[in-house]
C-alpha positions in Angstrom: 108.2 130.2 89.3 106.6 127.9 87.0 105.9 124.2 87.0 109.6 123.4 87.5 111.2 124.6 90.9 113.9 127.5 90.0 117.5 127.0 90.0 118.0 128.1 93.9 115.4 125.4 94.8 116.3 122.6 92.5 119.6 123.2 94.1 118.5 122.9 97.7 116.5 120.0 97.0 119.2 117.9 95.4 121.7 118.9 98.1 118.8 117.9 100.9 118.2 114.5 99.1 121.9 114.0 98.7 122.3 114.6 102.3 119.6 112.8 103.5 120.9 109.9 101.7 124.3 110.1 103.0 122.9 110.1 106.5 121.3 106.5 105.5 124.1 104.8 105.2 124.8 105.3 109.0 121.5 104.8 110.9 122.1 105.7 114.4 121.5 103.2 117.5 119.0 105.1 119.7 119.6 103.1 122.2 123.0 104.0 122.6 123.3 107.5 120.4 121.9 110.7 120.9 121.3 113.5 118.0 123.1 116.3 118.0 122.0 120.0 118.7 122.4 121.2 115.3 120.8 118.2 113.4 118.2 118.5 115.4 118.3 122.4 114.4 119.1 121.5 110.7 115.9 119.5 110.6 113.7 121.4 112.0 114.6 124.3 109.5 114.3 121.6 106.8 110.5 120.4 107.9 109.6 124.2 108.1 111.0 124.7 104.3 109.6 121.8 103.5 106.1 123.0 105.0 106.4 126.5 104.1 108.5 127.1 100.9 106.4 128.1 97.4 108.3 125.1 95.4 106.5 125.6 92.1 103.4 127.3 91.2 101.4 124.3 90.5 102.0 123.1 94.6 101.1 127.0 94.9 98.0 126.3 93.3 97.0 123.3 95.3 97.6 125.3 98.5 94.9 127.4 97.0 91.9 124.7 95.1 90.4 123.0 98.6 89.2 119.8 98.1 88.2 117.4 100.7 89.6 117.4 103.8 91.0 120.8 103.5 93.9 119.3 100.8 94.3 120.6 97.2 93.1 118.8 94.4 96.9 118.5 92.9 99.2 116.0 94.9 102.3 118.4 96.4 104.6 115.9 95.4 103.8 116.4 91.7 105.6 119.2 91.9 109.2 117.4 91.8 107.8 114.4 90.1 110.1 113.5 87.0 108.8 113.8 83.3 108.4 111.4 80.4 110.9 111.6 77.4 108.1 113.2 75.9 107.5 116.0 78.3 104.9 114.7 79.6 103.4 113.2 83.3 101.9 110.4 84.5 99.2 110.9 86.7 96.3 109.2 88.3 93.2 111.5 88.0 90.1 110.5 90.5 87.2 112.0 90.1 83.7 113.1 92.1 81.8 111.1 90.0 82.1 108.1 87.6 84.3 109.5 84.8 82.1 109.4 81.6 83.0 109.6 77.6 83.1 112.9 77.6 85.6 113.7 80.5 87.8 110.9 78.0 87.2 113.1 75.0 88.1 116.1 76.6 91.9 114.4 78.1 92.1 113.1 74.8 91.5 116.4 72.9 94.2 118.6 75.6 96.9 115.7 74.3 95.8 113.4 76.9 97.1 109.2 76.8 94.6 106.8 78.8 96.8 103.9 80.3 93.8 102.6 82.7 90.6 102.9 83.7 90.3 102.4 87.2 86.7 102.5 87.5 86.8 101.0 91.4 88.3 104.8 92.3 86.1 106.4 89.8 89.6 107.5 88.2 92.1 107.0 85.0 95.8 106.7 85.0 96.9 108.8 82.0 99.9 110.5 80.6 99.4 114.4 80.2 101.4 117.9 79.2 102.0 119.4 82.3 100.0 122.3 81.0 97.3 120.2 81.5 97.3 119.9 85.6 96.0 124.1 85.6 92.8 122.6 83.5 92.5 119.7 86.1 92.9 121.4 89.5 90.1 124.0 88.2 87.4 121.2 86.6 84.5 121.0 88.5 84.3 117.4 88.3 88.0 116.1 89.4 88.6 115.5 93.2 92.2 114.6 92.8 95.2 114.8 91.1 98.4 112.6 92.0 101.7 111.2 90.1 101.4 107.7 88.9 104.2 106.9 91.9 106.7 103.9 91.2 106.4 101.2 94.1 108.5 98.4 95.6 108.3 94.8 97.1 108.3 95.1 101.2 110.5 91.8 101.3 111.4 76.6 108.2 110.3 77.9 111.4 107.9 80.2 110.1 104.5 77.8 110.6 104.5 76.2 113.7 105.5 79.8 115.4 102.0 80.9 113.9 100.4 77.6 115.5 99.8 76.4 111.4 100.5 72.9 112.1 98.5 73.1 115.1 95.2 74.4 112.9 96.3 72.0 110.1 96.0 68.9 112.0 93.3 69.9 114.5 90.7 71.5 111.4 92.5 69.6 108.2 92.2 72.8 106.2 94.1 73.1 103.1 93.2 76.0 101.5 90.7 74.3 98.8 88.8 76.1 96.7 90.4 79.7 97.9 91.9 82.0 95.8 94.3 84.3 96.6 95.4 87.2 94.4 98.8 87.1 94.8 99.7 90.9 93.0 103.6 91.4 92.9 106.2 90.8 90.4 104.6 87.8 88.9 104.6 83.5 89.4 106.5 81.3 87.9 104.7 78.0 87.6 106.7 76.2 89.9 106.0 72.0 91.0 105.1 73.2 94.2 102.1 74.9 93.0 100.6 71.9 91.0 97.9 70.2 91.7 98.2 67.1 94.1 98.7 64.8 91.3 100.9 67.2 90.0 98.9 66.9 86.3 97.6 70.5 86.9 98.6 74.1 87.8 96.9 76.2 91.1 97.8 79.1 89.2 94.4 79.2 87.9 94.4 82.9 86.1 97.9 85.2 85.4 97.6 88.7 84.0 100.5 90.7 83.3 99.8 95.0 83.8 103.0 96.0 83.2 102.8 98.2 79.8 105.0 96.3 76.7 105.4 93.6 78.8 102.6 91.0 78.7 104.7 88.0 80.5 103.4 86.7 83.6 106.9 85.0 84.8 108.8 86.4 87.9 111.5 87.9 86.4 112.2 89.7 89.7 112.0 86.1 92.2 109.6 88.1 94.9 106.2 87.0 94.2 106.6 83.2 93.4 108.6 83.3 96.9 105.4 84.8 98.2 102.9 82.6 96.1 104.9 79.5 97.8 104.6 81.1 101.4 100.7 80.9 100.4 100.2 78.0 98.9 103.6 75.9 98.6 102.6 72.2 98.4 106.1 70.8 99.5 106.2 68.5 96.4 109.8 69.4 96.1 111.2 69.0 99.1 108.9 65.7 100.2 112.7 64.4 99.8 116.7 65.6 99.0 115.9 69.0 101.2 116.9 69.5 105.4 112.7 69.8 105.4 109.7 69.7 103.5 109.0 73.6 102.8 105.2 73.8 103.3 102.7 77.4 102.5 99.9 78.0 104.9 97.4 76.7 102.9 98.9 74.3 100.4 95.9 74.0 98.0 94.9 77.0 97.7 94.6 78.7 94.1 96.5 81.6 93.2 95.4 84.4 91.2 99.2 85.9 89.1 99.0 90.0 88.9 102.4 91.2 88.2 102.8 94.7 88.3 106.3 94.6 89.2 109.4 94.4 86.9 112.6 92.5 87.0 114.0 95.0 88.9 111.0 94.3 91.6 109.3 98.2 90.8 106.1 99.4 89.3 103.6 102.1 89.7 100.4 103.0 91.6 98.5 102.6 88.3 99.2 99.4 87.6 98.7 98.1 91.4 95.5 99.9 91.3 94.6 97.8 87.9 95.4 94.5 89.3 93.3 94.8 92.3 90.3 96.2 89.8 90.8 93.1 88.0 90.8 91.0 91.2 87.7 92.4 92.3 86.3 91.5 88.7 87.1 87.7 88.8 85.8 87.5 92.5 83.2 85.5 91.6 84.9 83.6 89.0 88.0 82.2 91.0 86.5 83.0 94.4 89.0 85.2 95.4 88.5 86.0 98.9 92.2 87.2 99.7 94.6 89.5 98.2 98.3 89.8 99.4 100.1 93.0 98.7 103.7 92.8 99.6 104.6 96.1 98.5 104.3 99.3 99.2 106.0 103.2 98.9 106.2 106.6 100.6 102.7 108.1 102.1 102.4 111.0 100.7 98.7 112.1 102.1 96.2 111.0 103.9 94.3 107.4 103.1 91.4 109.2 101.8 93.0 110.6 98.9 95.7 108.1 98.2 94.5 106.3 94.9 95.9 102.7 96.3 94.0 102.8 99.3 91.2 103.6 97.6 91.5 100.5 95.6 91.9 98.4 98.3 89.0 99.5 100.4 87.3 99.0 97.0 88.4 95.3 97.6 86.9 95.3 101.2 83.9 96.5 100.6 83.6 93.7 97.6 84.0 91.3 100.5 88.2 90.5 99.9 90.7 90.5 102.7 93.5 92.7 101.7 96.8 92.2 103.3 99.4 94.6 103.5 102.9 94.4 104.0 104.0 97.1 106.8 107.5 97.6 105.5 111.2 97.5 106.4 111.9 101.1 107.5 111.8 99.8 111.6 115.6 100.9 111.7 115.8 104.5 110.5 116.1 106.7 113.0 117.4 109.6 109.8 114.7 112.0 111.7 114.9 111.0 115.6 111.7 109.1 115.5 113.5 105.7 116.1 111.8 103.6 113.3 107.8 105.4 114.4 105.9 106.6 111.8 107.3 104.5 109.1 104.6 102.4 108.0 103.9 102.6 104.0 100.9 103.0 101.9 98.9 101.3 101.3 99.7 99.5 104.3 98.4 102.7 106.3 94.5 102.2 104.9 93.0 101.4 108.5 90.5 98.9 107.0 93.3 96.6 105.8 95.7 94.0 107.6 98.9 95.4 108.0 101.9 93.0 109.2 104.8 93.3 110.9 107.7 90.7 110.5 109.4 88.8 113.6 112.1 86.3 113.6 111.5 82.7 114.7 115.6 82.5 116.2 115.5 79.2 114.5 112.8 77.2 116.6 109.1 76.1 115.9 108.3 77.5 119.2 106.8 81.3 119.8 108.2 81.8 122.9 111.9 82.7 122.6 110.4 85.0 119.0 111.0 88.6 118.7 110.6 91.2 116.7 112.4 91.9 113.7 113.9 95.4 114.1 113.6 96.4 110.1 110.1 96.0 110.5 108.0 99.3 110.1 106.4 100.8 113.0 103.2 102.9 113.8 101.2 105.5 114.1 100.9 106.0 110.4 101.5 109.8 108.5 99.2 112.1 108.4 96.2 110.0 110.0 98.0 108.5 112.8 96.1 105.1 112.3 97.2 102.1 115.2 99.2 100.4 112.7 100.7 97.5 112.3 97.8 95.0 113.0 99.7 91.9 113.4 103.1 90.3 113.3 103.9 87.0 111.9 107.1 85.6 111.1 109.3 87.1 108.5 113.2 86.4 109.0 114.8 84.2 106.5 111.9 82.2 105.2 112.6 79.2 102.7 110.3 79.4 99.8 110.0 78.9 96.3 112.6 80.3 93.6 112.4 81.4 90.5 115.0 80.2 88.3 116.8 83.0 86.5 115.1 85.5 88.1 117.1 88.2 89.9 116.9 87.6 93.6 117.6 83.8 92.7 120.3 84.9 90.2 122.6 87.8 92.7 121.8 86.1 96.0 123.0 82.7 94.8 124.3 82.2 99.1 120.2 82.1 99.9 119.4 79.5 97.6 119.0 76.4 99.7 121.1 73.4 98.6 119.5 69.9 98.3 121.0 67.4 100.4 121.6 63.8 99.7 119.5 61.2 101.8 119.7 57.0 101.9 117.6 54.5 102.4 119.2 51.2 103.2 118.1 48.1 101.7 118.7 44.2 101.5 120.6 45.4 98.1 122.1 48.2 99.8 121.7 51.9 100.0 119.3 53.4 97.9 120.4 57.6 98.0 118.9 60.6 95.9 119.6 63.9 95.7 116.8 66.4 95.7 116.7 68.9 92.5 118.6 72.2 93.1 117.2 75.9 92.2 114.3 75.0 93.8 114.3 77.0 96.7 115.2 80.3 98.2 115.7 82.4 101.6 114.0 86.3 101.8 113.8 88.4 104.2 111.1 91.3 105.1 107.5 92.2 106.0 107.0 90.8 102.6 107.5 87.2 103.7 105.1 88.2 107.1 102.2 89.2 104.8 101.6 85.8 102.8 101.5 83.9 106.1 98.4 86.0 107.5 97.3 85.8 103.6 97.1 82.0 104.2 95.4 82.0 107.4 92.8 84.3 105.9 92.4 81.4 103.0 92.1 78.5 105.7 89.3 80.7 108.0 87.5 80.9 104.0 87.4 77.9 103.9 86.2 76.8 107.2 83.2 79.5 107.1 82.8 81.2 103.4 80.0 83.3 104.7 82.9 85.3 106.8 83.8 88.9 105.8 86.9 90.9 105.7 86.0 92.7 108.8 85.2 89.5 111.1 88.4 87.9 109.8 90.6 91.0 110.8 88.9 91.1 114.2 89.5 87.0 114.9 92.8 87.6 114.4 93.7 90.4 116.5 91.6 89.4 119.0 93.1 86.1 119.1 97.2 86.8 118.6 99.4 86.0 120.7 100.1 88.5 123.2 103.0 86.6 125.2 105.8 88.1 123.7 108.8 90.1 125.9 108.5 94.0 127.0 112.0 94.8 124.5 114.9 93.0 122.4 118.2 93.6 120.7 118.4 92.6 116.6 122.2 92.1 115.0 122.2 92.9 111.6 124.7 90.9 109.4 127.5 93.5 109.9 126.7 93.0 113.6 125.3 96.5 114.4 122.5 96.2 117.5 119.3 97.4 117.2 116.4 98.0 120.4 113.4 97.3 120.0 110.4 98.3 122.6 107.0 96.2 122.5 104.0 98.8 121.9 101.5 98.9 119.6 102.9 100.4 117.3 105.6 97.7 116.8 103.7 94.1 117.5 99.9 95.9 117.2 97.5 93.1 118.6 100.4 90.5 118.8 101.2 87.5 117.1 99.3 85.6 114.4 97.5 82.5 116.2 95.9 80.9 113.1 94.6 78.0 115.7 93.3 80.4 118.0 91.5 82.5 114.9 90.1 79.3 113.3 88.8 78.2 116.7 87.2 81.4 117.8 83.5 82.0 116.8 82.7 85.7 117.9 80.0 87.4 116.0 81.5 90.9 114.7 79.2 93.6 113.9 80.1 96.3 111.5 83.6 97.3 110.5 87.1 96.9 112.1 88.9 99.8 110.8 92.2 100.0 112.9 91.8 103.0 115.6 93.1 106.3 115.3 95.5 108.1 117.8 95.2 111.9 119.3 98.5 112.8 120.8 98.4 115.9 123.3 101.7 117.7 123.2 100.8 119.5 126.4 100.0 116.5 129.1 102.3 113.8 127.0 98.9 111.5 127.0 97.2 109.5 124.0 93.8 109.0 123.6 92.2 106.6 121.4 89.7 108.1 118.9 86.7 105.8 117.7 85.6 108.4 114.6 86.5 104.8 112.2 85.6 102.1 114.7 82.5 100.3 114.7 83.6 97.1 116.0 86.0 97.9 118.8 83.7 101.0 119.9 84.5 102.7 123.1 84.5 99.4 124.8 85.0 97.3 122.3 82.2 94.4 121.7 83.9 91.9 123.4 83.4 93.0 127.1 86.8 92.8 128.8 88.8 90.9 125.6 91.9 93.0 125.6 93.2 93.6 121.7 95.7 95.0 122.1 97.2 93.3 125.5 99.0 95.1 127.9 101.3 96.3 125.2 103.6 99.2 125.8 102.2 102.3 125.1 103.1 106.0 125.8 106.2 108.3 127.4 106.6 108.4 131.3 103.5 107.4 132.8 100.9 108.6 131.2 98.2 105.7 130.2 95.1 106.4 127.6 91.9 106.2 129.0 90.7 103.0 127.2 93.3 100.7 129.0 91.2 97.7 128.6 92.2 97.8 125.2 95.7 98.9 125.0 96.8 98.2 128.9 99.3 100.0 130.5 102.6 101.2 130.0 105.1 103.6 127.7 105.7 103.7 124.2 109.3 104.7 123.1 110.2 107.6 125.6 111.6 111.0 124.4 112.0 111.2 120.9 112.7 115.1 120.5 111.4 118.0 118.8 112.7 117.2 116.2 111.1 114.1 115.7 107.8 114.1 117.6 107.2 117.3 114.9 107.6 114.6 112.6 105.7 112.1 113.4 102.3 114.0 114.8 102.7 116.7 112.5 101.4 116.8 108.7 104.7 117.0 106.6 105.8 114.4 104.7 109.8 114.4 104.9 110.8 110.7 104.1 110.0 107.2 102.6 110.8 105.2 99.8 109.8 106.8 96.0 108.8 103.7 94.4 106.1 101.1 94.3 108.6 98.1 95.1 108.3 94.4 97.2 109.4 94.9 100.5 112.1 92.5 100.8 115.1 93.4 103.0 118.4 92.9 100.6 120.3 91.4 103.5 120.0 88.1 104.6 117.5 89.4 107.7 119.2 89.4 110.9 120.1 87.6 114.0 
């Protein structure tokens, strides 16, 4: 077979996808469903096809070229990945070295089109003849080859549940002087994000990296909502609104990226681009934060994926990254109950990854609980302790943009103005507060900006903090008070369970008090742990190969991280309970989908680069 799969294949594949999207539209309760014998059967023979089969002789091929870590130098999913009109594919190439002129000249000369230079990888994002991947996977000097894959956004009670208004009146941080990248679908220059004498914009720099379309407005409606989670001011809703709708850090700058189009997708090249660029105005803008509430599919391991290479490129240039987890927490298509559905680059174990919870309509934390679309641990492939945090995420009021989409097909989110009176010797004096002004999203999007903003207000108390000692304040510090399970209703009224581990809340609850408050000195790195699973006693053990910080130990004495957070089947317990405590994670998941989650397939997950917003009105 060549490049394309043949006839049998292509046929098995589209009848597989249809299926498996079918199957979607019915996402089975675990709690109160079992899977049947023969889907359990049907996907096991589907994994081992998956695993096994000879698709095309380019994945051939990169079965055969080892690269590092024992994985071919061409990406397996190239294999199905859709041409140009022109016949051609766009790929991301990464080299072993810093590409020079002549590796340029000799794309350009094969029919090779550069789109970016994305020196921070040492790679390119180009548009090549397939022909051209057999010349690629056998150059000395390229490490890896991968499609330039489409992404997707991940998409008020939402700041005193994080203890915000706590840290705002206790420290009187603002956000001033901060920048955060904020690298989405763009930022419309709303009121809210003026200055304080509303003369001037915080938008201080906009970039558009969407090819033949240099605008920097939010067609889409995703990232201004997020921008406003950041760094909302409130001018707008100071009167004529229920309440004042208030970011994080309300003078903090922001730093437009858009990547994503009015349809809320883009590609792994242009994601990659915007963070290069953020790393290149560091100085410049002071960005210390970027917020990525986006993400796709894993499709290998984090040290091959060109987006987390990017953003550990950020890390290590001193930037907190901040990654939305996603909203797969529900799908159960593969009998893992919502595990192993955390997204890329949200599985990079240096970054932040967040979890959403719902606020149940009070400023308190106590009655909180998880939302049940929200994606849970351990990651593909690597099996990274993910998410990190949770922070609320359930129908949060933010900033629209007018006549973008979101705004313009979910007109029953936007939130109405209201008309308030003030009586005087005259009489009453009412207004009514503008309308379009303000919106309601759902999703570990709407999660990540509030940890973004946190990270701004800890930059701002103590600049000479790094990306490392900010993740570790934080999950050291959350909130670990929350309940042992809880049931989610979506808006149809279905019931979803949800169990507490690690892999659903991480270290807990965002406590921006308690992380501005705390002093601890962190040495060395705080990648997020890794997890060995042993099929034959049932027990997990926590492997330190990435951790400096939390060490066998962990620097902190007896701090507990991780709290005594529920954590694997029956009654086994991993040996470093200080850490993790005691307890089970989500009890028997199957063959079926234990194979799935600890094994190295890939079998599911969102195609596209897009925000992570859920398209219902989140759930009760």
């Amino acid at each position: 077979m060549g490049f394309l799969a043949s006839s049998f294949m292509s046929g098995f594949t589209r009848n597989f996808r249809s299926l498996k999207n079918n199957m979607r539209f019915e996402k089975h309760n675990f709690a109160t469903e079992l899977s049947s014998s023969w889907l359990r059967f049907f996907l096991l023979a589907v994994v081992a096809i998956l695993i096994l089969a000879p698709i095309t002789a380019s994945a051939q091929a990169a079965q055969k070229v080892k690269g590092a870590n024992g994985h071919g130098k061409l990406s397996a999913d190239l294999a199905n990945f859709p041409l140009n009109a022109d016949g051609t594919v766009s790929v991301i190439i990464q080299f072993n070295q810093t590409p020079k002129a002549q590796h340029f000249a000799d794309l350009a000369a094969r029919g090779g089109k550069r789109k970016f230079s994305l020196e921070n990888i040492n790679g390119a994002a180009y548009r090549i003849p397939v022909r051209v991947l057999a010349w690629l996977e056998n150059h000395p000097d390229v490490a890896y080859v991968s499609p330039d894959r489409p992404n997707k956004v991940a998409s008020d009670d939402d700041i005193p549940a994080v203890e915000g208004d706590v840290a705002r009146q206790q420290y009187g941080l603002d956000g001033t002087g901060v920048g955060v990248a904020i690298i989405d679908s763009g930022v419309f220059n709303h009121d809210d994000l003026k200055t304080a004498n509303g003369l001037g914009s915080r938008v201080v720099y906009s970039e558009s990296f969407i090819p033949g379309d240099p605008s920097t407005k939010d067609a889409y409606g995703h990232g201004t909502h997020v921008a406003g989670i950041v760094a909302g001011n409130g001018r707008d809703s100071a009167s004529g609104y229920p309440a004042q709708y208030l970011g994080v850090a309300p003078n903090a700058n922001i730093i437009n990226l858009r990547v994503l189009d009015a349809n809320g997708s883009g590609t792994d090249s242009q994601v990659i681009a915007a963070i290069q660029r953020a790393i290149q105005l560091k100085s410049t803008y002071n960005i210390r934060v970027i917020n990525l509430s986006l993400g796709r599919n894993v499709y290998e391991s984090y040290t091959l994926d060109p987006v987390c290479q990017a953003v550990e490129a950020a890390w290590d240039s001193g930037i907190v990254v901040v990654v939305a987890a996603g909203n797969e927490g529900r799908n159960n298509d593969y009998g893992t109950q919502g595990y192993a559905t955390i997204q890329a680059p949200a599985n990079d174990p240096n970054v932040i990854t967040v979890g959403a919870t719902k606020t149940n309509g009070t400023p308190g934390r106590l009655d909180d609980t998880i939302a049940s679309y929200s994606s849970k641990g351990p990651t593909m492939v690597d099996h990274v302790v993910k998410p990190d945090l949770v922070a609320p995420g359930n129908r949060i009021v933010s900033l629209a943009a007018p006549g973008s989409t979101l705004v313009s097909s979910l007109l029953s989110l936007n939130i109405q103005p209201i008309t308030t009176c003030i009586l005087g010797l005259l009489g009453n004096n009412c207004t009514t507060g503008l309308s379009g002004k303000y919106t309601r999203l759902s999703g570990t999007s709407m999660a990540t900006p509030i940890v973004a903003g946190a990270a701004a207000l800890m930059f701002q108390k103590d600049p000479t903090l790094t990306p490392d000692a900010i993740k570790a304040r934080m999950m050291k510090t959350a909130w670990k008070g929350y309940p042992g399970n809880s049931w989610a209703y979506d808006t149809r009224g279905k019931s979803y369970f949800s169990q507490y581990d690690v892999f659903t809340i991480g270290a807990g609850y965002l406590d921006i008090y308690s992380s501005l408050k705390s002093n601890e000195v962190v040495n060395g790195g705080a990648p997020s742990p890794v997890v060995n699973f042993d099929a034959n006693t049932g027990k997990a053990s926590l492997s330190n190969s990435l951790s400096i910080t939390w060490g066998n130990s962990i620097t902190w004495g007896s701090s507990i991280i991780w709290g005594n957070s529920i954590v694997w089947g029956g009654n086994a317990v991993l040996r470093d309970s200080i850490i993790w405590g005691d307890s089970i994670i989500w009890g028997q998941t199957g063959i079926a989908g234990n194979s799935i989650i600890w094994g190295d397939s890939i079998v599911w997950g969102a195609d596209s680069m897009n925000a992570l917003s859920d398209g219902e009105d989140g759930e009760n």
